[in-house]
N, C-alpha and C positions, 0 to 999 in steps of 0.2 A: 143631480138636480140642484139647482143655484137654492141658497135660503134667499129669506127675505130681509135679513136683516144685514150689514155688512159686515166684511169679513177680512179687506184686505186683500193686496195684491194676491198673494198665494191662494188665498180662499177663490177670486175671478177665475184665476189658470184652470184652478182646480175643477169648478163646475162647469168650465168652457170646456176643458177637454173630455168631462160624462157628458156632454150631453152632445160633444163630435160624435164618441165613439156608438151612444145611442140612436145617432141620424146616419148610421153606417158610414160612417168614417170619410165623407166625402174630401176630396181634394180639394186644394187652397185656388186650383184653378177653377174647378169648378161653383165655387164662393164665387169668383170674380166676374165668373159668365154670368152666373145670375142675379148678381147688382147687376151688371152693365144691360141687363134686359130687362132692366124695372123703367118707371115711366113717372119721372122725371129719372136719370141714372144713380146708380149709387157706386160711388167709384172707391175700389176695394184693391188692395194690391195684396202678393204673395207675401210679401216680407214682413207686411204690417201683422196679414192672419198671422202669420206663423210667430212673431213677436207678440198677440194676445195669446193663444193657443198654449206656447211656451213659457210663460210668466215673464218674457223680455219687456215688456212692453203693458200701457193699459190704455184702453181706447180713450183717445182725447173726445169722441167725436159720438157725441150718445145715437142721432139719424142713424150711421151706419151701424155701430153697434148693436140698435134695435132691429135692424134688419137681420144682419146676420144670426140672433141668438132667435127670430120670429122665425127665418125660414129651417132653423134646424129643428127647434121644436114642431115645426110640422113635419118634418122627414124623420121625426122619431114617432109622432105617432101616426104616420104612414107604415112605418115598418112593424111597430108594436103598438096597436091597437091600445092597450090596458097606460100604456104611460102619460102621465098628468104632467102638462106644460107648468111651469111655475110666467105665472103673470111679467108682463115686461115691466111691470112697475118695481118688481121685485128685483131684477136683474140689473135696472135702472141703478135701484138704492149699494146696489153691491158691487154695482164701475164706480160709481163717484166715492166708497167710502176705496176702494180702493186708489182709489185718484188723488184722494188728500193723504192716503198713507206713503203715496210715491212723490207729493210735491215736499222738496227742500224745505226744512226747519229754516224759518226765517224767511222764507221768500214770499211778498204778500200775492196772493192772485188776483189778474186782473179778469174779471167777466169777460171771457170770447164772445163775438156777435152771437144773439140767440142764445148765450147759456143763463142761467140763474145769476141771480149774483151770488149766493151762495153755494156755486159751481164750485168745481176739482182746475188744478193746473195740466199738466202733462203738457206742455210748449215741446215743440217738435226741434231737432237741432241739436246738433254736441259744442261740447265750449269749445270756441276758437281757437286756444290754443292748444289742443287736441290734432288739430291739423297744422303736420309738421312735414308731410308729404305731398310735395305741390303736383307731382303726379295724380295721384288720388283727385285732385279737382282741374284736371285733363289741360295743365298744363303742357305743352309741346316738349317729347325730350331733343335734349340738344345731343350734335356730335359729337365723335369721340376726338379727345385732342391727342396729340400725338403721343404713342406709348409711353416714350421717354419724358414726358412734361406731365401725368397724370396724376400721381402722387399729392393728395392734399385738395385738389381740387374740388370745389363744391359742386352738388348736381346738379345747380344750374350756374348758367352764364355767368358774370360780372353785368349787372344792373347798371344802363345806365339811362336816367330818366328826361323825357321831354316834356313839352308843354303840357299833352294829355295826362301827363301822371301827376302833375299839380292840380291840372282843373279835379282830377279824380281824389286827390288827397284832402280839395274843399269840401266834395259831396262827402268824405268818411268823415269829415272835422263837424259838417252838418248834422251828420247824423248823432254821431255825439254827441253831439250840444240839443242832441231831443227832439230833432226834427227827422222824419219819414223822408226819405229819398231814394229815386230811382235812378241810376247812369245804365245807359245803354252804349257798348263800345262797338262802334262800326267802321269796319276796315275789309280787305280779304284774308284770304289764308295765312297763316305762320306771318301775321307781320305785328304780332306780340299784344294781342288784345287780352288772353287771356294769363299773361304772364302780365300784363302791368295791371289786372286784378290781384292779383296775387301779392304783388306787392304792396298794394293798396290795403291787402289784409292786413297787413304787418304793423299798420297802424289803429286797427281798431282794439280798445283796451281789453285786459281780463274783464269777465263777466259779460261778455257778448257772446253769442252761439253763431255756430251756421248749419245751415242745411241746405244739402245735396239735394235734390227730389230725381231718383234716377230711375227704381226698381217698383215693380214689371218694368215698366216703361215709363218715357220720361212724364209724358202729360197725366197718364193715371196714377202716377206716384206724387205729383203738383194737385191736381183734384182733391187725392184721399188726406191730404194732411195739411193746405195753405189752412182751413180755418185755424188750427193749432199751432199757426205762426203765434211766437208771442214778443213781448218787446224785448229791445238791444238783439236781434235775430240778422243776418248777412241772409239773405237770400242769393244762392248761387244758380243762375242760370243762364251757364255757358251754352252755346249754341241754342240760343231760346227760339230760333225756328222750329226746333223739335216740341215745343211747349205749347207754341204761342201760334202755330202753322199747321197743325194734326189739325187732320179733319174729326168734322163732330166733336174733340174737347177742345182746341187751342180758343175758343169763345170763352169759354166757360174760363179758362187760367186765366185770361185775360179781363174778363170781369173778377175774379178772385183775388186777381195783384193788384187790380184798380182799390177795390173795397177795402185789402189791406193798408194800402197806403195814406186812403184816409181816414182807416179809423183812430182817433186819438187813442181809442182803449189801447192799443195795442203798439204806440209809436213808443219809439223810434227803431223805426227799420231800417234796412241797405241792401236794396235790390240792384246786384250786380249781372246785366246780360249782354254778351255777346253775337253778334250778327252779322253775316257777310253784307254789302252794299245792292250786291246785285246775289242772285235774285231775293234775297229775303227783307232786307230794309223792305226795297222799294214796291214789291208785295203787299206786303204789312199793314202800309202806311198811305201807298195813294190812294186820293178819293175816287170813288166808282163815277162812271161817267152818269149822267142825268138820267135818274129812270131806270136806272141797272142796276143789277144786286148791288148789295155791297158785304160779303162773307167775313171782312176783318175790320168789320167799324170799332169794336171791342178795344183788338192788338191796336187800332191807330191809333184811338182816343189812350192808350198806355202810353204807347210810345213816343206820340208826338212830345217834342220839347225834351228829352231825354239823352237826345244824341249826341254822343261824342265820339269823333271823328279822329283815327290812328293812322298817320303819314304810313304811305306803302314804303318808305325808304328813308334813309337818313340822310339830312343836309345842313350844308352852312356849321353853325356852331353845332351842334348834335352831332355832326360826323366828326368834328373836330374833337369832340369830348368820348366819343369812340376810340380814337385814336391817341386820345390822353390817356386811358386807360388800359387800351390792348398790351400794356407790359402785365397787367395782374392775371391775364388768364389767355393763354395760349390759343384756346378758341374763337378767341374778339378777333386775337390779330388774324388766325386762317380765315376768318368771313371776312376780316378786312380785300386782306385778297383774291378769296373768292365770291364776297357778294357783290355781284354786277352791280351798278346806279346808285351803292348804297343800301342796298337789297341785305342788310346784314341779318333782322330776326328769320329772314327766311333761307338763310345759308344755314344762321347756327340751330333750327328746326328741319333741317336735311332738304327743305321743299326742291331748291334746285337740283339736290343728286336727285331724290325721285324724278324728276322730270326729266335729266338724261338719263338715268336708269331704266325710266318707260320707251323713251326714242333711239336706246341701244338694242331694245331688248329683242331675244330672236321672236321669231314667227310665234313659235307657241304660247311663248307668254304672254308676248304683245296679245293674243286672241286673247287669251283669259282678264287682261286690266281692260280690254276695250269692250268685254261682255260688263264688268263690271262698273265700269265709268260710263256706259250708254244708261243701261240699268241707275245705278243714282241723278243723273241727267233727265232723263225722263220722269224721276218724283219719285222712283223705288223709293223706300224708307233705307238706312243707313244697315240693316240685316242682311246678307246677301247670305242665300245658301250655296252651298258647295255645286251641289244639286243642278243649278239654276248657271252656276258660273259654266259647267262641264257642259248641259245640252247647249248654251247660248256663244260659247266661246268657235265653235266649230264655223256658225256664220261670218267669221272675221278670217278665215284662213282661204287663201284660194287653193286652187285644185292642184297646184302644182305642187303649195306645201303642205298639205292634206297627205299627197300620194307618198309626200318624202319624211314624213314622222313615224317615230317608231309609236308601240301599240300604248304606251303608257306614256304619249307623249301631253297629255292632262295634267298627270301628279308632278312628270318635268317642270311643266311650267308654273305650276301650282309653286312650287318649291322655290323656284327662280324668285317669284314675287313676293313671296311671305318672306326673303330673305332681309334683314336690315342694312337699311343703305348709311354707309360711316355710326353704323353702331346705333343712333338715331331712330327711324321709324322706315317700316317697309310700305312699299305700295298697297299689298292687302295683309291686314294683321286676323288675326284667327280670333274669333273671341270667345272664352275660355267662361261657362257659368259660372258665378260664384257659388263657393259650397255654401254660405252664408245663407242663400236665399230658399234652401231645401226645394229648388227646381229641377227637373227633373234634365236628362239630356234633351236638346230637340230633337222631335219627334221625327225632322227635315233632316236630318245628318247635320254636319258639322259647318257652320258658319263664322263669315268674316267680313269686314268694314274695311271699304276702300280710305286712303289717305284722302285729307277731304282738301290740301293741294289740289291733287291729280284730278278730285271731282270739279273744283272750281277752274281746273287746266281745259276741264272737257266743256264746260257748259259755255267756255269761250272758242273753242277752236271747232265742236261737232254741233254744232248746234241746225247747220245745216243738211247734218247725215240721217239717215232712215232705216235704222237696222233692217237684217233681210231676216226672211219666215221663220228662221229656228230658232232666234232671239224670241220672238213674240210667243212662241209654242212651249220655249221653255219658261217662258215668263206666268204661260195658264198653266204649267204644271211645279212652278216652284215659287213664286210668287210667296214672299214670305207671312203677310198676313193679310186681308180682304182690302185694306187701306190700298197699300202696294198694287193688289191686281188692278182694284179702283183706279187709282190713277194711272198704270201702264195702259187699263181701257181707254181713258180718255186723250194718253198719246198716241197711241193707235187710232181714234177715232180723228183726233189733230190731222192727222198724216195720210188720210184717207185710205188705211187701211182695215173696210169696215168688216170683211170677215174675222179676222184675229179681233179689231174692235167687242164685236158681238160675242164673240166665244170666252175673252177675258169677264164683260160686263154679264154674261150668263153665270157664270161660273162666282164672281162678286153679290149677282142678286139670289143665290139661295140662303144669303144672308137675309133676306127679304127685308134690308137696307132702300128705305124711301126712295130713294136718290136714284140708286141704283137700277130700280125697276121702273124711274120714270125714264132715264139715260137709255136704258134696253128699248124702254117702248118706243123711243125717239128714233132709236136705228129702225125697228120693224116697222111704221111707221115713213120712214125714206127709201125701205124698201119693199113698200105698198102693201103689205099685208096690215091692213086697218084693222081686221078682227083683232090679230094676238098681241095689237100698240094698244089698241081700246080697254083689252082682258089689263092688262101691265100697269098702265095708266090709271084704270080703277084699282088696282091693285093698290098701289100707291096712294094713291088718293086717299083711301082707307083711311090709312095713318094721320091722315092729316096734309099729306104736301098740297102746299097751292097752287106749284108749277104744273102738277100731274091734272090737279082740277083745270087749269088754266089750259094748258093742252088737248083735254077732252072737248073741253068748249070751243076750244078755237074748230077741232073734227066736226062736231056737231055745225058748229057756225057755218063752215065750208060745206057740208051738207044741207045748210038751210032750216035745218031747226033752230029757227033764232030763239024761239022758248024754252028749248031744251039748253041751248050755250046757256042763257042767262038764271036759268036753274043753277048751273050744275057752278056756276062761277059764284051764287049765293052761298054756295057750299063750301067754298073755301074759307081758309081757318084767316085768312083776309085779306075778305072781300073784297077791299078798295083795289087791292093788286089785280086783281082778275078782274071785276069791273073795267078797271081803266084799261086793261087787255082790250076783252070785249071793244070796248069802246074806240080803242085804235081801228081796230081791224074797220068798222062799220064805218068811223071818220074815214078810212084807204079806200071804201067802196063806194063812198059818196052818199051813204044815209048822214046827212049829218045832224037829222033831228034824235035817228037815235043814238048815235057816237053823245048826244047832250045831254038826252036824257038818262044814259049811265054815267055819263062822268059826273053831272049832278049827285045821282045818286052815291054813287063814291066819294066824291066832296063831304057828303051830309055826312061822312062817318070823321069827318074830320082831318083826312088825309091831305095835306097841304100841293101833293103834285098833282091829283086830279083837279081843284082850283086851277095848277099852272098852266093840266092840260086845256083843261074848259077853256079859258083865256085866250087860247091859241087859237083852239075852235070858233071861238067868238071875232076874234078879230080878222082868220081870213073871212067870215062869212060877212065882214060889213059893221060887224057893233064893235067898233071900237070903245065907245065909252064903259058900254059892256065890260069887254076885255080887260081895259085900265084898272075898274072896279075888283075884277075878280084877280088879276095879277096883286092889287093893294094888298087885299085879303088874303092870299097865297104869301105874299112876303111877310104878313104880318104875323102868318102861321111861322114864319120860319125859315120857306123858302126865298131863301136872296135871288136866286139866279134868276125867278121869272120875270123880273121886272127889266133883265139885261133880255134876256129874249125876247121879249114884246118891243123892243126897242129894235134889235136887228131888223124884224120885221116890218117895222117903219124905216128902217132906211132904205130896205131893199125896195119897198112900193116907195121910195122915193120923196118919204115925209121923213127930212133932215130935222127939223123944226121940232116935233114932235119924238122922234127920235133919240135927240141931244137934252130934252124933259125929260121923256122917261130914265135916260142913263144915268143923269144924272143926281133921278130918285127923290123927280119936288112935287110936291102935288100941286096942281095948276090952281087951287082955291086959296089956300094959305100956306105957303110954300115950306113947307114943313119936312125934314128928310123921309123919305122915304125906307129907299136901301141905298148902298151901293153903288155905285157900279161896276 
């Protein structure tokens, strides 16, 4: 039982670990399933528990902490009736006196967003120069050079630097000098974005930290610990599509690294991220079409203005300064020869022998990286089980060489591919749990991560292929976590293949995952069963989805209860979206007084694109001046674009005049700008 009074680190451990062992002893996983099912989440990782639990560690982070020490204490007096919870206020006083007893003599603390000012430290992060292993922050390794030349050589390359490693060496000199900065490096694969971080490390002083956010995963390890950034901090996030692109959190890290960056309490940062161009920049970052979702306004409004851009090859003076230097390390000069265009960081990171090593490779194994590279292609998450390779790898083999493999011709090809190509990195690497993490084995057998070359090889060259049935079969039986099946659903739903679609999006909604159970009702729903789209759809709805209300409404609507649609669309958590639904549909059918009289009423909530829609309505019906008025008021909310639409619309009826007014954003009374055009 915790005192009330504080006690210091040892004394936290201490009453954290009676009062696990009094809530029967639960699992650190099962801590993290039930934050993640609280409502707003409470994102809790395995490494972090086991770091309070174990005296490694003391909760920077009092929200989660109170959760966790709330729901044990009820699962101790669930199991022992007679045991007396000690108050969270209690447990409060004995993390923070433990808090000051782990902050550094001499270090002043600055108040986290939401703490006291007379809060604890515990800033997340190890000192920079602590990281001396550029492996460790998923630097690429390079080839091996030739036996007889290896002697002395360092583990990586011979460095040699171009324009992006200057622009990058200003943002570290920025940050230093006390200002908050973000570089975002976008390039493709192996063409050295995370190696010219790396070097870029090499400049920031002692007394800076960084931190990795990787463990469980990458986005609930970014969740459970950005508040506990604190200043002179590197934030590393290489491949931030896995951050910044998870469904259901990559919003939330992306509002968390936004909030970072500007809090003064906390500057000076150096958020280092990397990103492929296609598909994740461009993802990320473009605007939703008018009127369309928009699921990464967060990730854009981060990233926009961030980007810096890594030649896929070297030229001009940069080759020539290659080739000044290829006498210091044996390596520069074989990519000299062997990297095609210039193509050197992606010789001296193996990329191109992977890619003949894939186009050499026999039948067997070829099936095994093409289960696998379909499988990351389609949105899998970067876990691939063993499992999932062996049922799906069989669909890429014809009958011929099916009948001519021997019985273990799986672990054959298994073998083939985990093999390392020039010493370098293999097509699929195994990934090994860390014992650090006190995780257990997966519970799926044994798992491995495609070379993310060979992924970026496939999403260019298969992009027009459609796996056949036993890919999609092993995908609803090995699928590595509900994310994964998620999205293989909605490639299969892509491709129109809506049985396996249904069967994967079944199998995702006993998560009873919003989304998911509107997507199911969508398929039942096309394939005319209304009752169990209706049952699904309410189901959903429950929660809160708007799409699932907006769906219902639209049934109802198509059935003619237009009281019942406009019910069920007031219902939505909002309104204006489903309103202006409604109100499409009845403008398509030709009521247009009441397509007006909901988009009014959606208007009134203040929603600036039902104004845009009204305005459209207004002006085919004949009120222009109408239209004009409400188009002003739409722009002045915010929307730019209505005022360029109202203008098409006069050119097309053939009002040039009028037209070339509105686009140009004057108002006909005191010529005043407008917007835009």
């Amino acid at each position: 039982m915790a005192k009330d009074a504080g006690g210091g680190a040892a004394e936290l451990a201490r009453s954290l670990r009676e009062l696990w062992e009094r809530a029967g002893s639960p699992t650190y996983a099962t801590l993290v399933r039930r934050g993640a099912g609280q409502r707003p989440p409470v994102a809790l990782g395995t490494t972090v528990l086991s770091d309070w639990f174990n005296g490694r560690g003391v909760p920077a982070d009092p929200v989660r902490f109170a959760f966790v020490v709330t729901w044990l204490e009820r699962e101790a007096a669930r199991i022992d009736p007679s045991h007396v919870a000690t108050p969270t206020a209690g447990w409060e006083r004995l993390r923070t006196a433990a808090e000051r007893e782990r902050r550094p003599a001499g270090r002043p603390h600055t108040p986290r967003r939401g703490e006291p000012a007379d809060g604890g430290g515990g800033f997340v992060g190890w000192p920079v120069r602590e990281f001396t292993d550029p492996f460790a922050l998923e630097v690429h390794r390079a080839i091996d050079a030739p036996e007889h030349t290896r002697a002395g050589l360092p583990v990586l390359p011979v460095y040699v630097p171009r324009d992006h490693d200057r622009v990058l060496c200003e943002a570290v000199e920025r940050a230093v000098g006390g200002e908050s900065v973000m570089v975002t490096l976008v390039a493709g694969s192996s063409t050295g974005k995370t190696r010219a971080c790396w070097e870029a490390l090499q400049g920031v002083p002692d007394g800076w930290r960084l931190w990795h956010p990787i463990a469980p995963g990458r986005p609930e390890a970014a969740l459970a610990e950005l508040s506990a950034v604190g200043p002179r901090t590197v934030v590393w996030l290489n491949e931030a599509q896995f951050y910044l692109g998870a469904v259901g959190a990559g919003e939330r890290v992306a509002a968390e690294v936004r909030e970072l960056l500007r809090d003064r309490s906390r500057a000076p940062v150096l958020v280092l991220a990397t990103l492929w161009p296609d598909p994740y920049w461009n993802t990320l970052t473009t605007l939703p079409t008018a009127g369309g979702q928009d699921p990464h306004a967060q990730a854009r409004a981060l990233l926009t203005g961030t980007d810096l851009c890594v030649p896929d090859a070297f030229t001009g003076a940069d080759l020539e300064a290659v080739r000044a230097r290829a006498g210091e390390d044996p390596r520069l000069a074989h990519a000299l020869t062997g990297g095609d265009g210039g193509r050197v960081t992606q010789f001296l990171a193996g990329a191109l022998a992977l890619l003949k090593a894939f186009e050499l490779a026999p039948a067997h194994a070829r099936a095994v990286l093409e289960a696998a590279m379909d499988a990351r292609r389609l949105e899998h998450g970067p876990v691939l089980r063993q499992a999932f390779l062996e049922d799906a790898a069989d669909a890429y083999l014809t009958d011929d060489e099916s009948d001519a493999l021997a019985d273990d011709w799986f672990e054959q090809g298994l073998a083939y591919v985990t093999t390392r190509v020039h010493g370098a990195v293999a097509p699929l690497t195994r990934i090994r749990p860390r014992r650090r993490t006190h995780n257990p084995p997966s519970a799926g057998g044994p798992t491995y991560r495609l070379a993310d070359y060979l992924e970026q090889h496939a999403r260019h060259t298969r992009g027009a292929l459609c796996p056949r049935a036993s890919f999609w079969t092993a995908a609803h039986d090995h699928a590595h976590t509900t994310d994964d099946t998620l999205n293989l659903a909605q490639a299969a739903l892509e491709r129109l293949r809506l049985r396996h679609a249904e069967r994967l999006y079944r199998k995702a909604a006993n998560t009873r995952d919003p989304h998911v159970l509107a997507e199911l009702a969508g398929l039942r729903e096309e394939a005319g069963d209304h009752e169990d789209a209706e049952r699904l759809y309410r189901e959903a709805a429950d929660t809160g989805n708007t799409f699932a209300l907006v769906r219902l409404a639209e049934m109802r609507e198509r059935a003619g209860d237009h009281d019942g649609a406009e019910r069920l669309a007031r219902e939505a958590a909002d309104t204006a979206i489903a309103l202006t639904w409604l109100a499409e549909m009845r403008k398509e059918a030709g009521d247009h007084d009441g397509a007006e009289r909901l988009y009014r009423e959606a208007a009134d909530t203040g929603h600036s694109f039902a104004l845009a829609a009204l305005a459209g309505l207004w002006e085919m019906t004949g009120d222009r001046d109408g239209a004009e008025r409400l188009a002003r008021e739409a722009a002045d909310a915010g929307n730019t674009e209505v005022m360029t639409r109202l203008a098409e619309m006069r050119r097309e009826a053939g009002d040039r005049e009028g037209a070339e007014r509105l686009r140009r954003g004057l108002d006909a009374d005191d010529d005043v700008p407008l917007a835009e055009g």
